[in-house]
Jmol script that loads the backbone (N, CA, C; Angstrom):
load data "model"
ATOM      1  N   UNK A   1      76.826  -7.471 101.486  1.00  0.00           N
ATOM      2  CA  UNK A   1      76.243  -7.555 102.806  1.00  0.00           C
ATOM      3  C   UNK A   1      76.697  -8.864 103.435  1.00  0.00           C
ATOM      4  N   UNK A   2      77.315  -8.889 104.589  1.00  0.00           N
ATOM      5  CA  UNK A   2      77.920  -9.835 105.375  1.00  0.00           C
ATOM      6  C   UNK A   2      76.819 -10.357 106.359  1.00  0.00           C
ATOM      7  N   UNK A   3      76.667 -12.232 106.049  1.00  0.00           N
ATOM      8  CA  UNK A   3      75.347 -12.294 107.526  1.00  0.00           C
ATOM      9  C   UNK A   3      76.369 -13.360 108.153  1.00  0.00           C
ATOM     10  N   UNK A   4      75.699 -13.611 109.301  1.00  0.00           N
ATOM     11  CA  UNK A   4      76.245 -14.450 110.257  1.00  0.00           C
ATOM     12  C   UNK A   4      76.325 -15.940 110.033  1.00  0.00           C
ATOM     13  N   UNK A   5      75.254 -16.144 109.492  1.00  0.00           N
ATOM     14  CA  UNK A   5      75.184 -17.305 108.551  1.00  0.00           C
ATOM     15  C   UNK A   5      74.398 -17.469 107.232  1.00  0.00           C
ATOM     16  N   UNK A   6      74.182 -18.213 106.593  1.00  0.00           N
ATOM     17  CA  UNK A   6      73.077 -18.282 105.472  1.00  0.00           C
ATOM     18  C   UNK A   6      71.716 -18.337 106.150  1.00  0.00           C
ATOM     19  N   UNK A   7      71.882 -18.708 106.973  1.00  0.00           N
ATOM     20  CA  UNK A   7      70.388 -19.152 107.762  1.00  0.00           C
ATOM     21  C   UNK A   7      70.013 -17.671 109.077  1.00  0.00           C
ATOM     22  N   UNK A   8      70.333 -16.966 109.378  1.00  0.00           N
ATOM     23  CA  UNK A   8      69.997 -16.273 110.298  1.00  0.00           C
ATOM     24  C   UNK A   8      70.970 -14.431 109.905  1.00  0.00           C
ATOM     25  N   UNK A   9      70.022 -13.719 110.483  1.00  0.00           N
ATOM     26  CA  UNK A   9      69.934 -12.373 109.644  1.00  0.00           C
ATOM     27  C   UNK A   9      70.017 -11.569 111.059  1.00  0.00           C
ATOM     28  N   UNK A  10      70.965 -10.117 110.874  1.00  0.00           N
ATOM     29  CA  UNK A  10      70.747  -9.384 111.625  1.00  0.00           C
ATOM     30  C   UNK A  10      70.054  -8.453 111.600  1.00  0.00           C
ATOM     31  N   UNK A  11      69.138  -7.360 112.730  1.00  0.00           N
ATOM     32  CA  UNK A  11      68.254  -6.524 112.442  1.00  0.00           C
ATOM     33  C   UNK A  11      68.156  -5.770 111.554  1.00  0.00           C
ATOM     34  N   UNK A  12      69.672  -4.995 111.401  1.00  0.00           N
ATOM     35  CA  UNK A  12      69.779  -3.845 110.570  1.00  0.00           C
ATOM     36  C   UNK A  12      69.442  -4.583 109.010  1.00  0.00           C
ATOM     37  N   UNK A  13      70.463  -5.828 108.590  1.00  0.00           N
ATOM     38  CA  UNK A  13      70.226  -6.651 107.910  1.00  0.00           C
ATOM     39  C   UNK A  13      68.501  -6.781 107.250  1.00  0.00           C
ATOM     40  N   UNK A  14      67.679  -7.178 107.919  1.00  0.00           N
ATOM     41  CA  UNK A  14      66.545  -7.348 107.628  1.00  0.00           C
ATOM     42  C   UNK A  14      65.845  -5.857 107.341  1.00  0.00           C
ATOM     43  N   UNK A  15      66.501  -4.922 107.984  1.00  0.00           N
ATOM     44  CA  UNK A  15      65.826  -3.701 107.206  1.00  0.00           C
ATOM     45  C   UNK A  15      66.136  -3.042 106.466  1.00  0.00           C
ATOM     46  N   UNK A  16      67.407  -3.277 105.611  1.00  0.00           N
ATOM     47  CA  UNK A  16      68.021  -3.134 104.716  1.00  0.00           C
ATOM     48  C   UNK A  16      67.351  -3.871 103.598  1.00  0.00           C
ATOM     49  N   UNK A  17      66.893  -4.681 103.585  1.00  0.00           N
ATOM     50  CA  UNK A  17      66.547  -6.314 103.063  1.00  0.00           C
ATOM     51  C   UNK A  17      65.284  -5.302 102.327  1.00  0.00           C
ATOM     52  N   UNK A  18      64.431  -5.407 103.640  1.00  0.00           N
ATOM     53  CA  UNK A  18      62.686  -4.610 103.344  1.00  0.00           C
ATOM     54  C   UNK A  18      62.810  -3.221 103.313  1.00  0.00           C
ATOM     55  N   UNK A  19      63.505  -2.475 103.895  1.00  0.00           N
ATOM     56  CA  UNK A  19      63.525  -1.338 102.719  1.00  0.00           C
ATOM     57  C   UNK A  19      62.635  -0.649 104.052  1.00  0.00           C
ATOM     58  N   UNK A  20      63.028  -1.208 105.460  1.00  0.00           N
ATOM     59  CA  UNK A  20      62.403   0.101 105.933  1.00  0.00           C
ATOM     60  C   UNK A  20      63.404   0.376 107.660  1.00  0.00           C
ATOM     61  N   UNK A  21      62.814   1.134 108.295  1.00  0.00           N
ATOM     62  CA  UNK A  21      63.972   1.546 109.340  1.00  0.00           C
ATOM     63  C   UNK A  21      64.029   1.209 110.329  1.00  0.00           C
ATOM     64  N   UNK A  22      65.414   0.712 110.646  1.00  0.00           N
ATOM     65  CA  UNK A  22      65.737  -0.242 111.222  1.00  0.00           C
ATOM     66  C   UNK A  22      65.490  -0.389 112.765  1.00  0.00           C
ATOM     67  N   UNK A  23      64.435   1.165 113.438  1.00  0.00           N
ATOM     68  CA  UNK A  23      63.950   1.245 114.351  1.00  0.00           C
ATOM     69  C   UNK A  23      62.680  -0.198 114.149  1.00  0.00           C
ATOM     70  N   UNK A  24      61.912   0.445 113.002  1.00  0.00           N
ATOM     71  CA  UNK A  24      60.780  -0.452 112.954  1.00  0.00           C
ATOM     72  C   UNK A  24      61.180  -2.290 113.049  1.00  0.00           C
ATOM     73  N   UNK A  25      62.582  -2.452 112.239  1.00  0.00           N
ATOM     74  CA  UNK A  25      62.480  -4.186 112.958  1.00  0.00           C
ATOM     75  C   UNK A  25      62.442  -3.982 114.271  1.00  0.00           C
ATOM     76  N   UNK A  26      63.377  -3.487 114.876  1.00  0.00           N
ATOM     77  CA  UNK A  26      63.636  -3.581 116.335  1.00  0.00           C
ATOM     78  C   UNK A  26      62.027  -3.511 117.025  1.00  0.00           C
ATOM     79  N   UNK A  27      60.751  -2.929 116.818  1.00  0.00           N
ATOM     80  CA  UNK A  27      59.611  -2.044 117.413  1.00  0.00           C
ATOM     81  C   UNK A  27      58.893  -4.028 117.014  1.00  0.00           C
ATOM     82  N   UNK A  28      58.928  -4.722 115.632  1.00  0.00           N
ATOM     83  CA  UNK A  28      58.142  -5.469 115.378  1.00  0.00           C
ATOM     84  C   UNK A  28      58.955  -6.686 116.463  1.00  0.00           C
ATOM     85  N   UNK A  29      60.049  -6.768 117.029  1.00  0.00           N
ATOM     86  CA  UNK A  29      60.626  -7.881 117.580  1.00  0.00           C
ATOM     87  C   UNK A  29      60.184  -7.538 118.884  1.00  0.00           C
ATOM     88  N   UNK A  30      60.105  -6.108 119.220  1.00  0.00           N
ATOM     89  CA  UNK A  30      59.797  -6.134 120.692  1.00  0.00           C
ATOM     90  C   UNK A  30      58.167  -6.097 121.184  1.00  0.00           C
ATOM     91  N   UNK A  31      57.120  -6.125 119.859  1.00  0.00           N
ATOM     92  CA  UNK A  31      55.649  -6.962 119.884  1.00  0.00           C
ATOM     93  C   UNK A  31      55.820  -8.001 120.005  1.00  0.00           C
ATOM     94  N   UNK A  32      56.861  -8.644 119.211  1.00  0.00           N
ATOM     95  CA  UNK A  32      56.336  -9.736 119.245  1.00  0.00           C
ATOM     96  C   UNK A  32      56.155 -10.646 117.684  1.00  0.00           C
ATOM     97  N   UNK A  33      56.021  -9.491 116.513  1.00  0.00           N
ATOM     98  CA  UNK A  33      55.550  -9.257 115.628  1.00  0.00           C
ATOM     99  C   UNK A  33      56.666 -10.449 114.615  1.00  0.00           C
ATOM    100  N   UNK A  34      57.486 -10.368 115.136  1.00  0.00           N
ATOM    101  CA  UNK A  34      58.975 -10.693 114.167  1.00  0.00           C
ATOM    102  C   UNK A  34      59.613 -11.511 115.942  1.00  0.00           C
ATOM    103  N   UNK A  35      59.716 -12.916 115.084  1.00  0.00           N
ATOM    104  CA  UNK A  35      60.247 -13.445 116.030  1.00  0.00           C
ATOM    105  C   UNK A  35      62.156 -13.298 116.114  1.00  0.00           C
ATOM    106  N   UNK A  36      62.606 -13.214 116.824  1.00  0.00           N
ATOM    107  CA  UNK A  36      64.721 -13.269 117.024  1.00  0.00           C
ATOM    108  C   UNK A  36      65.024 -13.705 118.495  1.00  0.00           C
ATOM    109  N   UNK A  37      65.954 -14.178 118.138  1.00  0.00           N
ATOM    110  CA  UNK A  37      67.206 -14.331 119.384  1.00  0.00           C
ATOM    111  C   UNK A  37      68.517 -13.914 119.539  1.00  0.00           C
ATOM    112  N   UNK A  38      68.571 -13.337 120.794  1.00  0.00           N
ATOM    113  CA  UNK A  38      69.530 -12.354 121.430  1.00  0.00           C
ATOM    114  C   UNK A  38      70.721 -13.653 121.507  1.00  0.00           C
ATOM    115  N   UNK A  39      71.735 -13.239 120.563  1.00  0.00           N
ATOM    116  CA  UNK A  39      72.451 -14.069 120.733  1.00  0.00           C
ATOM    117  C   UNK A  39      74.228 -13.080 120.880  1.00  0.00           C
ATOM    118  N   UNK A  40      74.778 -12.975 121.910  1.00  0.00           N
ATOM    119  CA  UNK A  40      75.920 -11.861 122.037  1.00  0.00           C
ATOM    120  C   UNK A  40      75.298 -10.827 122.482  1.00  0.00           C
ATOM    121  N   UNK A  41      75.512 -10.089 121.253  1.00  0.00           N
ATOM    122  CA  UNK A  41      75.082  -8.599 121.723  1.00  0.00           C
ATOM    123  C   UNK A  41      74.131  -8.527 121.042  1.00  0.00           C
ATOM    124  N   UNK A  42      73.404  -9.458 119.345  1.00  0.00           N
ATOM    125  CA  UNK A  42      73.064  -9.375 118.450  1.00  0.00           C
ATOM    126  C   UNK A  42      71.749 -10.096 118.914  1.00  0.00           C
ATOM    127  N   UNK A  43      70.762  -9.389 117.690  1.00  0.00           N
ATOM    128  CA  UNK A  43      69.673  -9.827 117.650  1.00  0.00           C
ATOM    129  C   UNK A  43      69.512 -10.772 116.317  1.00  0.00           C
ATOM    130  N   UNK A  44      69.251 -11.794 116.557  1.00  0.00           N
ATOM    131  CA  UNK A  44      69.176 -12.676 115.239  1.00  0.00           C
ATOM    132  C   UNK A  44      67.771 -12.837 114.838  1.00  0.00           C
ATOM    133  N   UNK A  45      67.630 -13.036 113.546  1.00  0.00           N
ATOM    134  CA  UNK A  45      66.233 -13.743 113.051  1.00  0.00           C
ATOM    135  C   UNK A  45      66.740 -15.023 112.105  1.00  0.00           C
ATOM    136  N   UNK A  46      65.920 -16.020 112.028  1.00  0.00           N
ATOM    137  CA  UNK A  46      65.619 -17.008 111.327  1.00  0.00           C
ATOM    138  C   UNK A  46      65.477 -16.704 109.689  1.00  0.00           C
ATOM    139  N   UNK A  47      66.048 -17.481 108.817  1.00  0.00           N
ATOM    140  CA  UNK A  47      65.265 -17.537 107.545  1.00  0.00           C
ATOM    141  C   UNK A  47      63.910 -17.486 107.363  1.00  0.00           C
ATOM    142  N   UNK A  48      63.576 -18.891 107.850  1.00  0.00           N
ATOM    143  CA  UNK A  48      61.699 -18.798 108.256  1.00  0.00           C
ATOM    144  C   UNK A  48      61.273 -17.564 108.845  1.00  0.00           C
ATOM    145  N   UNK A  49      61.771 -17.250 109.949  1.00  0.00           N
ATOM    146  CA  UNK A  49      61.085 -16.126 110.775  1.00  0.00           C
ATOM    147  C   UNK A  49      60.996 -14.830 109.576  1.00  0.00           C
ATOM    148  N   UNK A  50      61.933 -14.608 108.729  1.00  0.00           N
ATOM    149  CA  UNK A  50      62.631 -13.678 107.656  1.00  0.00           C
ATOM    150  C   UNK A  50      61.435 -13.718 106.836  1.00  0.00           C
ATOM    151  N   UNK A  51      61.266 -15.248 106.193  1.00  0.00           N
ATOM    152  CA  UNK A  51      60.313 -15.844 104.811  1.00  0.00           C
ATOM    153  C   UNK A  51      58.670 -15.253 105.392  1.00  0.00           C
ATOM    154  N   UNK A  52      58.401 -15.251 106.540  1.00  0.00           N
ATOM    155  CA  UNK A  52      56.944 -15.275 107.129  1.00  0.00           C
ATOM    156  C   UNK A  52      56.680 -13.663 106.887  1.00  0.00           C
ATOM    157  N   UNK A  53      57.471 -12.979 107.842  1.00  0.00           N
ATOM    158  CA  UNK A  53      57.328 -11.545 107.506  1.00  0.00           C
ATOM    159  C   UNK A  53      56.837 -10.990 106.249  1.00  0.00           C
ATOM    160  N   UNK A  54      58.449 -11.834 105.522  1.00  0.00           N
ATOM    161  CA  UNK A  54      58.062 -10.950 104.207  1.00  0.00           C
ATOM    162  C   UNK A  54      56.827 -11.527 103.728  1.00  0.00           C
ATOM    163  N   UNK A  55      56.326 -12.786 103.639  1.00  0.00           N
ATOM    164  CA  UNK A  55      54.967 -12.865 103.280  1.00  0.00           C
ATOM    165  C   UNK A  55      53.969 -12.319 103.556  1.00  0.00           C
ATOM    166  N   UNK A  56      53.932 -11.959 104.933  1.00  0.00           N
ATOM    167  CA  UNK A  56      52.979 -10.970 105.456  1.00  0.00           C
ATOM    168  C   UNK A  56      53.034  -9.413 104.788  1.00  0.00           C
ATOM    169  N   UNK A  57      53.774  -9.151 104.568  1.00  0.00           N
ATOM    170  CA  UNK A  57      54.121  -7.980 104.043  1.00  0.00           C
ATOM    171  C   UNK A  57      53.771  -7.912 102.441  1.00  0.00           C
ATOM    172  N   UNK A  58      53.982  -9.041 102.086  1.00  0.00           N
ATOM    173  CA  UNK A  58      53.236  -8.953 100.395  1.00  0.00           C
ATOM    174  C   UNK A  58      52.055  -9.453  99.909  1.00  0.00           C
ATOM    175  N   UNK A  59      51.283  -9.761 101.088  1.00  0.00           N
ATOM    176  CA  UNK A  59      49.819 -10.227 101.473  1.00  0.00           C
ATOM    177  C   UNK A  59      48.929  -8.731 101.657  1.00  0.00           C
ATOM    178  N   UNK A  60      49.682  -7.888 102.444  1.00  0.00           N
ATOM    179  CA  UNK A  60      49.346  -6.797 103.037  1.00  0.00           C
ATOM    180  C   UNK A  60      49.387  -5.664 101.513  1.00  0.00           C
ATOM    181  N   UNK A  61      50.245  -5.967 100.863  1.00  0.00           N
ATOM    182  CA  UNK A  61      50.758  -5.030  99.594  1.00  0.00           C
ATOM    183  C   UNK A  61      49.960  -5.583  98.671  1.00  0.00           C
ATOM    184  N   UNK A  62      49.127  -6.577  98.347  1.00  0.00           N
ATOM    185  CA  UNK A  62      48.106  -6.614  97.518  1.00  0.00           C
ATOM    186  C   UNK A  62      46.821  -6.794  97.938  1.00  0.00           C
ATOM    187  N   UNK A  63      46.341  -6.267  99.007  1.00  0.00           N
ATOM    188  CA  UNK A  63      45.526  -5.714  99.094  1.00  0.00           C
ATOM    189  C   UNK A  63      44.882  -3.918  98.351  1.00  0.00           C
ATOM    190  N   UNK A  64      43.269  -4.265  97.870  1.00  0.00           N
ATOM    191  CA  UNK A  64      43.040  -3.020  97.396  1.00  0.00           C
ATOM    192  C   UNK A  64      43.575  -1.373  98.635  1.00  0.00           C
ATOM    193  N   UNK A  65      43.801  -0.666  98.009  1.00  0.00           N
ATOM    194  CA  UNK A  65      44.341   0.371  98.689  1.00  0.00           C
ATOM    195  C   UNK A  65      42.796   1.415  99.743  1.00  0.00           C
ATOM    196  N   UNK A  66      42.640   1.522 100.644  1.00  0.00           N
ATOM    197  CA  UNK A  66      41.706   2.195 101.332  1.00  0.00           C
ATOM    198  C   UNK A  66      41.264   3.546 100.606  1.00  0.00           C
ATOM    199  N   UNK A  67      39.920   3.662  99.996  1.00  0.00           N
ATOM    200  CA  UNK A  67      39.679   5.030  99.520  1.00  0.00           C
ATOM    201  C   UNK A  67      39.595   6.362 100.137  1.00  0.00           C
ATOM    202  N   UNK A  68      40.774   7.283  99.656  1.00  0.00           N
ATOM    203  CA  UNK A  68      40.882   8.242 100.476  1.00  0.00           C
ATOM    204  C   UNK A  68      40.441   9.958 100.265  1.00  0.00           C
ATOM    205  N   UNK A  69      38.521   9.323 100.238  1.00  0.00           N
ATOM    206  CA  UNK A  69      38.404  10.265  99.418  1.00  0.00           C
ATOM    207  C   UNK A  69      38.133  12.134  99.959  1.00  0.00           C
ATOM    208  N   UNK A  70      38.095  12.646  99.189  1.00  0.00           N
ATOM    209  CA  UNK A  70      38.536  14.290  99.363  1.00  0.00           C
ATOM    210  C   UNK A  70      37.327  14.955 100.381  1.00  0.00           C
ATOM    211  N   UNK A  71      37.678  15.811 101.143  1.00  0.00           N
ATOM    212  CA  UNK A  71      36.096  15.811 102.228  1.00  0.00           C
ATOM    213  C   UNK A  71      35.179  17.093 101.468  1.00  0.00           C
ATOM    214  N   UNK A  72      33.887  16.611 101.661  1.00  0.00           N
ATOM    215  CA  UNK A  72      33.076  17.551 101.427  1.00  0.00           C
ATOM    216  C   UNK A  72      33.255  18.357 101.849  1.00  0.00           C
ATOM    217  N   UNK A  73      32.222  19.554 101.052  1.00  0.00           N
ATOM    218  CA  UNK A  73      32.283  21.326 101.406  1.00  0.00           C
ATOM    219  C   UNK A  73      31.886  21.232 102.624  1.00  0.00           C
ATOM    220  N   UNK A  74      32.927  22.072 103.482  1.00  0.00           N
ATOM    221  CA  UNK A  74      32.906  22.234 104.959  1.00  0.00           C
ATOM    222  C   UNK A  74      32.816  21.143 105.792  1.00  0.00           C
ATOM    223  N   UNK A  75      33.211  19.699 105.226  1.00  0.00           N
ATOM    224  CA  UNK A  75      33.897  18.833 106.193  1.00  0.00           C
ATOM    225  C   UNK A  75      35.111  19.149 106.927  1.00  0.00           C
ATOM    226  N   UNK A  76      35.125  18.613 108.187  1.00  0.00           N
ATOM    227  CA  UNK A  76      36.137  18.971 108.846  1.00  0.00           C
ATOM    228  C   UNK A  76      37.275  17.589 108.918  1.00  0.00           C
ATOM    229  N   UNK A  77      38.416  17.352 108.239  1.00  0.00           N
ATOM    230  CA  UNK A  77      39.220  16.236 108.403  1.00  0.00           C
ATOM    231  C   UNK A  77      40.190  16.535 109.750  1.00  0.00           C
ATOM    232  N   UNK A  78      40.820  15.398 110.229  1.00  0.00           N
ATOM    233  CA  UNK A  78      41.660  15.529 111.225  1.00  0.00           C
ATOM    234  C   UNK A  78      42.685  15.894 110.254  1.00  0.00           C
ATOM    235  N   UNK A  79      43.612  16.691 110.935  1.00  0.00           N
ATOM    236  CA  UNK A  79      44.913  17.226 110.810  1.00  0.00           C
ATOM    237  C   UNK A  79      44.427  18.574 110.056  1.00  0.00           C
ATOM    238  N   UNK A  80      43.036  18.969 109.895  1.00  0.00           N
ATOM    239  CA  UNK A  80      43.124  20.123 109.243  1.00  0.00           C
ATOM    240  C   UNK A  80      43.009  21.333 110.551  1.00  0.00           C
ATOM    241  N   UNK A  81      42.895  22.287 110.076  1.00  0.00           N
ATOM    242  CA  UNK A  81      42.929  23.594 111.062  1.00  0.00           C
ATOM    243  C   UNK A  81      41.524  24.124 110.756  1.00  0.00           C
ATOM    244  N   UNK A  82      41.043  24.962 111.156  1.00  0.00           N
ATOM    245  CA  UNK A  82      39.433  25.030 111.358  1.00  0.00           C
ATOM    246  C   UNK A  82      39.269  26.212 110.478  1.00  0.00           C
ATOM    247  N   UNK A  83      40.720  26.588 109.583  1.00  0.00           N
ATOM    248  CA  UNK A  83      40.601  27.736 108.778  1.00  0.00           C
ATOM    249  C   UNK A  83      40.761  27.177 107.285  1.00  0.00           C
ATOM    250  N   UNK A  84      40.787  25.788 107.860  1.00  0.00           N
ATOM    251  CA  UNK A  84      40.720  25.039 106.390  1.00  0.00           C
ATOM    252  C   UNK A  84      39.452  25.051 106.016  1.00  0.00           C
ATOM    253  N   UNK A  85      38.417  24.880 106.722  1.00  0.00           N
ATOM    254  CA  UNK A  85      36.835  24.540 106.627  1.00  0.00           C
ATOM    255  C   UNK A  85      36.467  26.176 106.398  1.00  0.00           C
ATOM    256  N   UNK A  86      36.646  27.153 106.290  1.00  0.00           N
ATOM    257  CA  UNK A  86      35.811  28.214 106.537  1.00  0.00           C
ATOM    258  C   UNK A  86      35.762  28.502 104.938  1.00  0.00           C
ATOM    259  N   UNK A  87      34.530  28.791 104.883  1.00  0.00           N
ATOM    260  CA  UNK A  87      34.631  28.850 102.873  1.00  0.00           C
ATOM    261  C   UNK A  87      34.592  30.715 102.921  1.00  0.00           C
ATOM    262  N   UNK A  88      35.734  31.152 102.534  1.00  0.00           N
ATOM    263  CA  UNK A  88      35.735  32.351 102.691  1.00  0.00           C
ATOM    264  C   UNK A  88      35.639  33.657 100.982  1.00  0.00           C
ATOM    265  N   UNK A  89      34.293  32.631 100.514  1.00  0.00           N
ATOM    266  CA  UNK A  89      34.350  32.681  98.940  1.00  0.00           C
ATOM    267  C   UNK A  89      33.685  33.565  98.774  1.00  0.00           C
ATOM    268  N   UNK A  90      32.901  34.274 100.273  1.00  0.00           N
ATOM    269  CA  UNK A  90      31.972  35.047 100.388  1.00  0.00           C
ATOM    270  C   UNK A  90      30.210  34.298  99.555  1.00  0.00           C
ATOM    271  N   UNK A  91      30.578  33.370  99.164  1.00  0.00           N
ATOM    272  CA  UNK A  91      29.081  32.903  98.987  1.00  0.00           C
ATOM    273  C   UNK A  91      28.530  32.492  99.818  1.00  0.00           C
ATOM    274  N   UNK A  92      26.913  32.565 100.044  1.00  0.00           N
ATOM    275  CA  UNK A  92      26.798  31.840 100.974  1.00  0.00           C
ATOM    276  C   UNK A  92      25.407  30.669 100.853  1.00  0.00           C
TER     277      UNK A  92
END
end "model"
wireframe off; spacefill off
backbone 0.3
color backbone group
């Protein structure tokens, strides 16, 4: 992998790096989220700017995981269809 310098990283670069797509750097630079500078045509990031992220990101990764637990009889979850809920076990 070729960078521009030792010190500064290109987008694709950095999502190659973290392992995710390279829409999403571009989405975190244009929050705000991930600081760079437009330098040419290129979007640069910092080492630091690079080092912070990824810290944030492995701050975020050890955290306990949200319990995702299974819905009760005839709960209705989002993304289900309303033929998911119908208990058609004939009991009643």
């Amino acid at each position: 992998m070729s960078t521009p310098s030792d010190d500064w990283f290109t987008l694709p670069q950095i999502a190659e790096m973290l392992d995710v797509n390279p829409s999403t750097v571009r989405h975190w630079v244009s929050t705000g989220r991930l600081s760079a500078e437009k330098r040419g045509r290129r979007w640069l990031v910092s080492r630091d700017d690079l080092d912070e992220i990824m810290a944030q990101r492995r701050r975020r990764a050890g955290r306990p995981p949200i319990l995702d637990l299974p819905p009760e009889q005839g709960e209705h979850r989002k993304g289900l269809s309303m033929v998911d809920s119908i208990d058609l076990s004939g009991e009643t």
